[in-house]
C-alpha positions as a Markdown table, in Angstrom:
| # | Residue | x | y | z |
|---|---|---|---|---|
| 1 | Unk | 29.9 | 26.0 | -4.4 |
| 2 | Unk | 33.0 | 24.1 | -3.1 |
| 3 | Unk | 30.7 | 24.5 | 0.1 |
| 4 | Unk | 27.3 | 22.7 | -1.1 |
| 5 | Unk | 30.0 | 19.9 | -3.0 |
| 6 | Unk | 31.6 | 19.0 | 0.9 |
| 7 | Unk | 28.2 | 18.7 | 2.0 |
| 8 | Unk | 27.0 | 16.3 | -0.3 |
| 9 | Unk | 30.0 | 14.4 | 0.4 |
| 10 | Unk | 29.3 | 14.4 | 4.6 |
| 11 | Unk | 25.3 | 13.4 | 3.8 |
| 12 | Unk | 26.9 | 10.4 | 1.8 |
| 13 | Unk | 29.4 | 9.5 | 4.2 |
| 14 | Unk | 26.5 | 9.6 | 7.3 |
| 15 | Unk | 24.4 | 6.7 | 5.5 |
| 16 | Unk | 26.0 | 2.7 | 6.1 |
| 17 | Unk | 25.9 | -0.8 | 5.6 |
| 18 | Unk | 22.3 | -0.9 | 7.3 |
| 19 | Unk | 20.9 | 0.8 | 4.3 |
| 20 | Unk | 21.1 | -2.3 | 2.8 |
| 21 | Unk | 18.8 | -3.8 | 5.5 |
| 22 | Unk | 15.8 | -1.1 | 4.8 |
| 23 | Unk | 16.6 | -1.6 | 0.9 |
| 24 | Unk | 15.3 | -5.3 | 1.3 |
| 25 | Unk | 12.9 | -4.8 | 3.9 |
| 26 | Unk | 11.0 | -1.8 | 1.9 |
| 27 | Unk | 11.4 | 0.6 | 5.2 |
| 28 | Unk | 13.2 | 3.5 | 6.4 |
| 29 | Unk | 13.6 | 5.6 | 9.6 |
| 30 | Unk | 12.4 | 9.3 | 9.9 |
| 31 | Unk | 16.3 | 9.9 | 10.1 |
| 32 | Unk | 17.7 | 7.9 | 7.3 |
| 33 | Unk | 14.5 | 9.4 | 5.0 |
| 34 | Unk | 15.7 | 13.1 | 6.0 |
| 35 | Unk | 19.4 | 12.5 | 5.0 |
| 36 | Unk | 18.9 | 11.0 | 1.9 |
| 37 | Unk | 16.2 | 13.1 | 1.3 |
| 38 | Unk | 18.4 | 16.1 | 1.9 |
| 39 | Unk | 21.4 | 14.1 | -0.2 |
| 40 | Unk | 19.1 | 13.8 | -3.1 |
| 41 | Unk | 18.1 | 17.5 | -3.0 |
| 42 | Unk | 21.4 | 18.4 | -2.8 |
| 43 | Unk | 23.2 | 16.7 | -5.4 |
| 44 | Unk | 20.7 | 18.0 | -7.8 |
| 45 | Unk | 21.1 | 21.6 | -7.1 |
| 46 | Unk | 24.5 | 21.2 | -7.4 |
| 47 | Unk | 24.2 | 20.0 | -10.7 |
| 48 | Unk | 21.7 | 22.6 | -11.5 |
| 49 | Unk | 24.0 | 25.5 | -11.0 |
| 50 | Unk | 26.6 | 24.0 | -13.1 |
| 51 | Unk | 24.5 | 23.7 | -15.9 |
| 52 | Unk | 23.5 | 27.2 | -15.7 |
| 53 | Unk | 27.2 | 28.4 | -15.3 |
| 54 | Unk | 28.0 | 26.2 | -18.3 |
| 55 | Unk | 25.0 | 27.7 | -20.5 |
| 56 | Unk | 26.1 | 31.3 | -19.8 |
| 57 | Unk | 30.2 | 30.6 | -20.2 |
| 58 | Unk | 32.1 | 30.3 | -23.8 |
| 59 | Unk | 35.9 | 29.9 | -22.2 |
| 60 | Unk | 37.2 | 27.0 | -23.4 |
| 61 | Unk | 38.9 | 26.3 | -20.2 |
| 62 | Unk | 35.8 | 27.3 | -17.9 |
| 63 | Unk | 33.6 | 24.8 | -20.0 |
| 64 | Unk | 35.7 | 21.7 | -18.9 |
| 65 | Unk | 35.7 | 22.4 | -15.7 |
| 66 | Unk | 31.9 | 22.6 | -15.4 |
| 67 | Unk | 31.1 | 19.7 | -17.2 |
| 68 | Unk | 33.9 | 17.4 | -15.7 |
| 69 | Unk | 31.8 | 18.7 | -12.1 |
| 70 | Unk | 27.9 | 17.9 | -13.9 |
| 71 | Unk | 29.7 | 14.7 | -14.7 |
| 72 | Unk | 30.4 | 13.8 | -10.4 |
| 73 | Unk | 26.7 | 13.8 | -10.0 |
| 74 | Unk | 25.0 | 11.4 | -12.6 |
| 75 | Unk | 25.2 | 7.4 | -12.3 |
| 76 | Unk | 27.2 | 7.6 | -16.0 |
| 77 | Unk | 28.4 | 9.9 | -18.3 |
| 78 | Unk | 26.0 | 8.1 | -21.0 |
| 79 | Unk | 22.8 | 8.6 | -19.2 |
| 80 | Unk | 20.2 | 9.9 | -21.3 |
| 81 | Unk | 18.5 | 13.1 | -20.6 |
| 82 | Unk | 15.2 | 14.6 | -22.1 |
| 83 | Unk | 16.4 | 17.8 | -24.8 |
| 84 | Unk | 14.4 | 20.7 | -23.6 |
| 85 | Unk | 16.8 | 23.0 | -25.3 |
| 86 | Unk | 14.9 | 22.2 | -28.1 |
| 87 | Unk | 11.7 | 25.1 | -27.9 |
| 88 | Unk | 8.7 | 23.3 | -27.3 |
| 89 | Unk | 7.2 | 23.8 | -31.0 |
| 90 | Unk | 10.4 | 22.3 | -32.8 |
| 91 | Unk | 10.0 | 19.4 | -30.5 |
| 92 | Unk | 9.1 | 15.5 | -32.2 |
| 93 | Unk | 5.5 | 14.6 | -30.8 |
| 94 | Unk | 6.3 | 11.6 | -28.6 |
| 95 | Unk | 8.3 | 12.6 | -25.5 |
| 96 | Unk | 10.5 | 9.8 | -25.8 |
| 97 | Unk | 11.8 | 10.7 | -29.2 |
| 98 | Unk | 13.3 | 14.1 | -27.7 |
| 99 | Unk | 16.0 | 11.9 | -25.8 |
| 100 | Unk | 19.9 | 12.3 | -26.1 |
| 101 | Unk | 23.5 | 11.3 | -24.0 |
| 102 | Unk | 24.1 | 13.5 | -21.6 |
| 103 | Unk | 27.5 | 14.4 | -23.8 |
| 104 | Unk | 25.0 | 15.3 | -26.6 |
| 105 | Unk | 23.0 | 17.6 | -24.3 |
| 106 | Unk | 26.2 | 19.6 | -23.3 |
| 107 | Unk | 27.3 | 20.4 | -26.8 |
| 108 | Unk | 24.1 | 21.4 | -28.1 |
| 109 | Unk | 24.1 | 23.9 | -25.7 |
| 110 | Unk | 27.4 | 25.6 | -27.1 |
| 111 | Unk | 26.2 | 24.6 | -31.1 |
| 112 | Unk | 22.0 | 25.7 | -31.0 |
| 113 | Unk | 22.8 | 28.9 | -28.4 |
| 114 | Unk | 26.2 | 30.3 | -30.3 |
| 115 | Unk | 25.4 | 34.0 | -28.4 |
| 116 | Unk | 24.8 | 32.7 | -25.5 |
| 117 | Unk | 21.8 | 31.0 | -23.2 |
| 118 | Unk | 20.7 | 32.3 | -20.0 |
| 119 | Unk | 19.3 | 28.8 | -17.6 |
| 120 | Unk | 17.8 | 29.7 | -14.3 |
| 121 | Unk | 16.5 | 26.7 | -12.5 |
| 122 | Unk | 14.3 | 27.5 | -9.0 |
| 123 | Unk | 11.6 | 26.2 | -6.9 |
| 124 | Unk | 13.3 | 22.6 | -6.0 |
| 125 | Unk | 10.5 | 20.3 | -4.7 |
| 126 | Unk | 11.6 | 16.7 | -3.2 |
| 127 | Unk | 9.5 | 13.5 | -3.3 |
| 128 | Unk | 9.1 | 10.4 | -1.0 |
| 129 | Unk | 11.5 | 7.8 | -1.5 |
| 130 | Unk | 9.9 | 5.1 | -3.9 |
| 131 | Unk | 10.9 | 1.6 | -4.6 |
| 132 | Unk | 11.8 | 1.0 | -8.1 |
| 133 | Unk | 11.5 | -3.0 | -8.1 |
| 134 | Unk | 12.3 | -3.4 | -11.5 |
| 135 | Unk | 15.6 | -1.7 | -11.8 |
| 136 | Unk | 15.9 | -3.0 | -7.5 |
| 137 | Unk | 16.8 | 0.4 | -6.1 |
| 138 | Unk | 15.3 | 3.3 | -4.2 |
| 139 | Unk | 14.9 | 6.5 | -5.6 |
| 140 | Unk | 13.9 | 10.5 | -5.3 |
| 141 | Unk | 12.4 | 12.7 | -7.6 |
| 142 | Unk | 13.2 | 16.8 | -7.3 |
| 143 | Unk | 11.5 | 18.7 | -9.5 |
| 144 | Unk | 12.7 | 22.5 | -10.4 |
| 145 | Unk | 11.4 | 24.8 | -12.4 |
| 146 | Unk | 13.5 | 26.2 | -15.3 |
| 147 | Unk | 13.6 | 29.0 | -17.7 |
| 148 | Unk | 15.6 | 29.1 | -21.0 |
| 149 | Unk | 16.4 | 33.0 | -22.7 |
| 150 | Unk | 18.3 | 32.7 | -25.7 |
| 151 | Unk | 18.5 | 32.9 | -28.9 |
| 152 | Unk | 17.9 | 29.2 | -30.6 |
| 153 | Unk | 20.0 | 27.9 | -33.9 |
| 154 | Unk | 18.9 | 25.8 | -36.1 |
| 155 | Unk | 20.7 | 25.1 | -40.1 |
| 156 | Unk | 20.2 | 28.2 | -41.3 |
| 157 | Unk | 17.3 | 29.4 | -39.2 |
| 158 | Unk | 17.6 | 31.4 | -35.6 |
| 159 | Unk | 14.7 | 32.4 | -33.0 |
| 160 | Unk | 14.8 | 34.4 | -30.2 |
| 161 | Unk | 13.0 | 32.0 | -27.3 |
| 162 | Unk | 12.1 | 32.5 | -23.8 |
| 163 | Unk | 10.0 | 29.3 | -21.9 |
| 164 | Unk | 9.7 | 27.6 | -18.9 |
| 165 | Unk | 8.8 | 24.3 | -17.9 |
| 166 | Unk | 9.4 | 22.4 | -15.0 |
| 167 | Unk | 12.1 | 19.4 | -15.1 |
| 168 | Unk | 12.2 | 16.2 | -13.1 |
| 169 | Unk | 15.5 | 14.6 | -12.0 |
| 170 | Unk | 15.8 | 11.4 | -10.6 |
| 171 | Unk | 18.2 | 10.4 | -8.1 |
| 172 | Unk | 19.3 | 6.6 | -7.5 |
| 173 | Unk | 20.3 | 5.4 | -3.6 |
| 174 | Unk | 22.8 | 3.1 | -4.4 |
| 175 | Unk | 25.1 | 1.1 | -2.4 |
| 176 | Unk | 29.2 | 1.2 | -3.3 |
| 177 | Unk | 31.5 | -2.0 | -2.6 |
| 178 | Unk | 32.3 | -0.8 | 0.8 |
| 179 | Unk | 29.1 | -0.2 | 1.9 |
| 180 | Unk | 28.5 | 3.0 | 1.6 |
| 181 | Unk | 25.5 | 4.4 | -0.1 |
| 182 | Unk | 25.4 | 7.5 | -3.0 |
| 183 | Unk | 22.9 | 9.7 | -4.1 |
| 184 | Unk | 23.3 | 10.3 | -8.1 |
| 185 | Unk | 21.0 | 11.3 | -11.2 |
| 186 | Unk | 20.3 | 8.7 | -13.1 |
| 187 | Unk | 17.7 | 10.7 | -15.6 |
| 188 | Unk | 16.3 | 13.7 | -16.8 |
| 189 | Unk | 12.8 | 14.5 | -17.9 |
| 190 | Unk | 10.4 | 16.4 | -18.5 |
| 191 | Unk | 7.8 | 17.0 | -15.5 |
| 192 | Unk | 4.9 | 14.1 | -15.4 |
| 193 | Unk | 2.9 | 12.7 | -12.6 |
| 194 | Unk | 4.3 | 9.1 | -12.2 |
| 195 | Unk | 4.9 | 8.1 | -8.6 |
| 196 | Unk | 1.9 | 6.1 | -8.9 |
| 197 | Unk | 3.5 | 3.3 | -10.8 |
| 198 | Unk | 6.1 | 3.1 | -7.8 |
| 199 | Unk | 5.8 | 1.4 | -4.5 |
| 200 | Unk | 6.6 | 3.9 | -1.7 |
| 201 | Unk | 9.3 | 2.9 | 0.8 |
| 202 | Unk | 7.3 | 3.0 | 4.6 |
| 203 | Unk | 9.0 | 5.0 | 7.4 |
| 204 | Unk | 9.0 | 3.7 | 10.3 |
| 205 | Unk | 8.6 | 6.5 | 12.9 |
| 206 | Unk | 9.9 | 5.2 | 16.1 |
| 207 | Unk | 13.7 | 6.0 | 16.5 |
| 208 | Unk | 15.8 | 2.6 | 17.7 |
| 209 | Unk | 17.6 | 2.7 | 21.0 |
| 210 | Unk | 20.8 | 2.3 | 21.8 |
| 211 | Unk | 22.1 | 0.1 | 24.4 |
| 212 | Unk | 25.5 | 0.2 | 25.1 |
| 213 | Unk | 28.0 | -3.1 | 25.8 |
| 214 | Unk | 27.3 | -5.1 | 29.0 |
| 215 | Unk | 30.6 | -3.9 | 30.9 |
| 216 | Unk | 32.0 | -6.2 | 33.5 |
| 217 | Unk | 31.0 | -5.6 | 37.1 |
| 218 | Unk | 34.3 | -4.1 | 38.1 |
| 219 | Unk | 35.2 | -3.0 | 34.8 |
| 220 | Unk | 37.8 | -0.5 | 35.3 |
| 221 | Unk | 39.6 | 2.2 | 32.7 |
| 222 | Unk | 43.0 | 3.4 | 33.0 |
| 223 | Unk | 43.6 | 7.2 | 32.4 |
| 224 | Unk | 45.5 | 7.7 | 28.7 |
| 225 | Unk | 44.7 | 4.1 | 27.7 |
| 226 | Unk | 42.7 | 4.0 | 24.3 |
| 227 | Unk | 39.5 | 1.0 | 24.8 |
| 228 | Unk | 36.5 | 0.6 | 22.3 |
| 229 | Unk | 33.2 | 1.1 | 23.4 |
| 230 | Unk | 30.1 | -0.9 | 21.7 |
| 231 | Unk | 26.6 | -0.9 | 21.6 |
| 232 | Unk | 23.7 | -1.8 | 19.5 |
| 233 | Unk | 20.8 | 0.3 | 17.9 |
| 234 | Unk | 20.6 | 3.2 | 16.9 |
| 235 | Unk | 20.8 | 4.7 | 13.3 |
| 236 | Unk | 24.0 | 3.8 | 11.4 |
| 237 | Unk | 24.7 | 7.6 | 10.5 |
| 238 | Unk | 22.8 | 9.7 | 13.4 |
| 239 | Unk | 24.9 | 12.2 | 15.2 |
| 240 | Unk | 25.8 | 11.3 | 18.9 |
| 241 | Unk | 28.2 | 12.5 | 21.7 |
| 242 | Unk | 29.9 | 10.4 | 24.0 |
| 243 | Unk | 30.3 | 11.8 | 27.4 |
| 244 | Unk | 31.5 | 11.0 | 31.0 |
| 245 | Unk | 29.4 | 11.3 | 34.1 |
| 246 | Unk | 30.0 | 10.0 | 38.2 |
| 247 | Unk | 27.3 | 8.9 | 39.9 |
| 248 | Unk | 26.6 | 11.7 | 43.4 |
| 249 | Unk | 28.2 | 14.2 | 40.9 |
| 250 | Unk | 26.3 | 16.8 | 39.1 |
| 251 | Unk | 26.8 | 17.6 | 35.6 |
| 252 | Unk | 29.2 | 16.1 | 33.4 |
| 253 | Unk | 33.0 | 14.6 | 34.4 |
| 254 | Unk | 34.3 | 14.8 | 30.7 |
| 255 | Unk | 33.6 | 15.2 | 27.0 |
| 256 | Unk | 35.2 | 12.0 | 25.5 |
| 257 | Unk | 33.6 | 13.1 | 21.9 |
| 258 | Unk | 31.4 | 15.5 | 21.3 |
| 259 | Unk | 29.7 | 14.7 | 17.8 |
| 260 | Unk | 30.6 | 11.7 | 15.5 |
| 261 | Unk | 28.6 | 9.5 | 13.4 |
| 262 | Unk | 27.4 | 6.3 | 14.5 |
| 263 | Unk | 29.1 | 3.3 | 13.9 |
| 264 | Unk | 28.3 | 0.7 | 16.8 |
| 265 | Unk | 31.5 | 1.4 | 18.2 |
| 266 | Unk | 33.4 | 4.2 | 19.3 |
| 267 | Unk | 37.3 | 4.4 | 20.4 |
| 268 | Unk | 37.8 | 6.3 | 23.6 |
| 269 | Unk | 40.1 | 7.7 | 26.1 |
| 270 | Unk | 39.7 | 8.5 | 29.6 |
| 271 | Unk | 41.4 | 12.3 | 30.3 |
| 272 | Unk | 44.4 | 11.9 | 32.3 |
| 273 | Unk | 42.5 | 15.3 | 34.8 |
| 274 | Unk | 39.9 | 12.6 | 35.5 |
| 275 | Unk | 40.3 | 11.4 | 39.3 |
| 276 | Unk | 40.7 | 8.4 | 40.0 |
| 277 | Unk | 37.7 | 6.5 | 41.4 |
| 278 | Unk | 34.4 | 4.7 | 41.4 |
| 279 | Unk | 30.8 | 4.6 | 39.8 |
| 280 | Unk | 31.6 | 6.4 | 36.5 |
| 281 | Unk | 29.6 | 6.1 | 33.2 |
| 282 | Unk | 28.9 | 6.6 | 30.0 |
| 283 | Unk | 26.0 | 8.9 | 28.5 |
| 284 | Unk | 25.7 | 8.3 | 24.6 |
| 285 | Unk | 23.3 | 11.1 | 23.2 |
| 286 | Unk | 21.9 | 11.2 | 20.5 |
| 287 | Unk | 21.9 | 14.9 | 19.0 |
| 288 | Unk | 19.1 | 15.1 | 16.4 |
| 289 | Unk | 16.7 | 13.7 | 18.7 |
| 290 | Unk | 15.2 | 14.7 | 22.3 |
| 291 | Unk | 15.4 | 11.4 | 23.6 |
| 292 | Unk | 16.8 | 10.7 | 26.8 |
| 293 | Unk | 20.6 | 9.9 | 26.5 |
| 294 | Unk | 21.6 | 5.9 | 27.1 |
| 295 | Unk | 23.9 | 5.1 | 29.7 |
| 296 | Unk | 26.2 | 2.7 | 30.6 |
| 297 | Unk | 27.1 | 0.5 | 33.8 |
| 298 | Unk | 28.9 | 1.7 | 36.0 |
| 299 | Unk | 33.0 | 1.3 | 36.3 |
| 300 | Unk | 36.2 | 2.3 | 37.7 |
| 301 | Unk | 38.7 | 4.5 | 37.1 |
| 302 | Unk | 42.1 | 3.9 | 37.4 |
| 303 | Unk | 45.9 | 5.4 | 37.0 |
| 304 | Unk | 47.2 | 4.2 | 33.6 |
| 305 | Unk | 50.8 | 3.7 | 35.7 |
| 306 | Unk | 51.1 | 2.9 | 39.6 |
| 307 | Unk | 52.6 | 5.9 | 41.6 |
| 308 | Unk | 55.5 | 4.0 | 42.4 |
| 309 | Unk | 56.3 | 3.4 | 38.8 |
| 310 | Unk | 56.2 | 7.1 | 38.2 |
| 311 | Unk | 58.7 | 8.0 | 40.5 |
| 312 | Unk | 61.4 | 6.6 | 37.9 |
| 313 | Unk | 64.4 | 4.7 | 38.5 |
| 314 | Unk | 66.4 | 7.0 | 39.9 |
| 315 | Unk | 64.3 | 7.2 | 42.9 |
| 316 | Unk | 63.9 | 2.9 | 42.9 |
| 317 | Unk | 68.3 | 2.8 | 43.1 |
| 318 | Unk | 68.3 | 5.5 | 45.6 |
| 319 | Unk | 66.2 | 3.8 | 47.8 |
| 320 | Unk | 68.6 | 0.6 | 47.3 |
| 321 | Unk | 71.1 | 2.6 | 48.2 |
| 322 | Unk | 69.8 | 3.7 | 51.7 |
| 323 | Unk | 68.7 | 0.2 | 52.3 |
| 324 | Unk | 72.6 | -1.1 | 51.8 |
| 325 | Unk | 73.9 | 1.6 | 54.2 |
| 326 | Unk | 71.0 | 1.1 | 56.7 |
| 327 | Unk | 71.7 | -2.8 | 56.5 |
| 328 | Unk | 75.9 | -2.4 | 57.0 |
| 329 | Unk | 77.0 | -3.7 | 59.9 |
| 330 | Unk | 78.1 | -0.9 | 62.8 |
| 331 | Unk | 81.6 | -0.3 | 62.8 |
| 332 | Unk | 83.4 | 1.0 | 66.2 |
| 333 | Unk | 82.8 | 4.3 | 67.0 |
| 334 | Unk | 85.4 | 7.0 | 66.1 |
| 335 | Unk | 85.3 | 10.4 | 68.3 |
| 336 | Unk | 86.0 | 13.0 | 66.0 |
| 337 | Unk | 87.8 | 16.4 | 67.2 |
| 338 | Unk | 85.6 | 19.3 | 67.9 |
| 339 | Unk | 85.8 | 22.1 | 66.1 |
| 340 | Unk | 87.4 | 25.3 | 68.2 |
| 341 | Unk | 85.0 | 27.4 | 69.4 |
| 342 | Unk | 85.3 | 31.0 | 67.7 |
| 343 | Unk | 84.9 | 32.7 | 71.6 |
| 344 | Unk | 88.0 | 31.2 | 72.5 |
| 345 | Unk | 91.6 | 32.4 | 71.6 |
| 346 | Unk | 93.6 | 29.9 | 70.5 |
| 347 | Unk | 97.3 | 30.3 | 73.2 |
């Protein structure tokens, strides 16, 4: 579970400020439909199998937790869901008078199934993403099908029910302060065929390039120094690798990165084992796609520190040091004794 609840939170995370472009223009890429397709999907089975554990649990304790975790995936914790606890033949005759809080729908679960309710939801089906211009945001529809076994209270009355019907959730796109979108239900209904009344949002099928910062034409990198690379296109959240190539050379020089999410930008470091030299470049790939990767212009690279500087000081004061005795003036020469040779005895 923990699992699926990470993911959701990485699908979010991939989708950025450029959503908010498609949201006004009505259209999508094939890769930003996909994620928040998948986020929609997602966030919806995850509150799915915490309603079931919550229908089949009576610790006090246990029940918290699981509806403090149903409560991280709707838009409020007042949202108003459709009662289908309720069997179908105690139901009011207009669908819209079965409607209750969210809060409601929890307890009743505990107060109209006192021995217990088994919920099994299955078959998860995901729509298009639609417009919803009234309420100015896009939106999914998953539909699951769910069965309720149980016993069913009511005042003085009980009855043993077992039904299933199929439920729709719908899931808001909407866009935080910093940017960042989030998938979350915003209702709960009964299954009907509506997506006719909604405007669906176009994909547009070709993928944008990428083209990467015009670097100067004897750019040059140091070894160990961090730079920034930039480049525009591309989708805000796709999955790319940055890597280092030489022209003459085969294969790749270097992995600078090999997955991160795009962002327009991307901080970089050239590996201190690259050698230093000419006609290097950069290969941005993108890894969802098989598209030819986009390369830079070609630059140099260079030691971070001259090899003289590495030497140290030590090195820099002993070479004064010889300078100073090579630059004395000469002194008169003193013979010195020779030592005694050890084939001669001393008489």
């Amino acid at each position: 579970m923990r699992k699926k609840i990470i993911y959701i939170g990485l699908l979010q995370a991939f989708l950025l400020i450029n959503v908010r472009l498609s949201l006004a223009q009505n259209s999508i890429s094939k890769a930003n439909e996909t994620v928040i397709i998948n986020a929609s999907q997602q966030v919806v089975e995850n509150y799915t199998r915490y309603l079931e554990l919550l229908a089949s649990e009576s610790d006090a304790e246990l029940l918290d937790v699981y509806k403090a975790e149903l409560l991280k995936s709707v838009e409020k914790d007042s949202i108003y869901v459709y009662n289908d606890l309720i069997p179908p033949k105690r139901r009011p005759a207009e669908r819209d008078q079965n409607i209750d809080p969210l809060t409601t729908y929890f307890d009743d679960i505990s107060s109209r199934y006192r021995e217990g309710l088994k919920m099994v939801f299955s078959n998860f089906k995901t729509s298009k993403i639609y417009n919803d211009k009234e309420r100015q945001r896009f939106f999914v529809k998953v539909s699951a099908d769910r069965v309720i076994d149980g016993t069913y209270f009511y005042k003085n009355e009980k009855e043993a029910v077992n039904y299933n019907e199929t439920i729709d959730f719908y899931v808001s796109i909407q866009l935080q302060e910093n940017g960042l979108p989030v998938s979350k239900i915003y209702s709960v209904f009964l299954h009907e065929d509506n997506l006719q009344s909604f405007e669906e949002v176009k994909v547009v099928e070709k993928s944008i390039p990428i083209i990467i910062e015009d670097l100067d034409r004897n750019q040059v990198f140091k070894k160990g120094k961090e730079y920034e690379l930039k480049w525009d296109g591309g989708e805000v959240y796709e999955r790319l690798s940055l890597n280092l190539y030489q022209l003459g050379k085969r294969g790749k020089i270097a992995t600078i990165d090999s997955t991160f999410f795009n962002n327009n930008r991307q901080r970089f470091t050239i590996p201190k084992s690259v050698k230093v030299g000419s006609n290097y470049y950069f290969e941005i790939k993108k890894l969802d796609s098989e598209e030819e990767p986009f390369k830079s212009r070609y630059f140099k690279v260079k030691r971070r520190i001259p090899v003289v500087a590495t030497i140290g000081v030590p090195v820099a004061i002993t070479t004064l040091i010889v300078y100073l005795i090579v630059a004395q003036p000469e002194a008169a020469a003193v013979e010195p004794d020779l030592p005694e040779s050890p084939l001669i005895e001393n008489n």
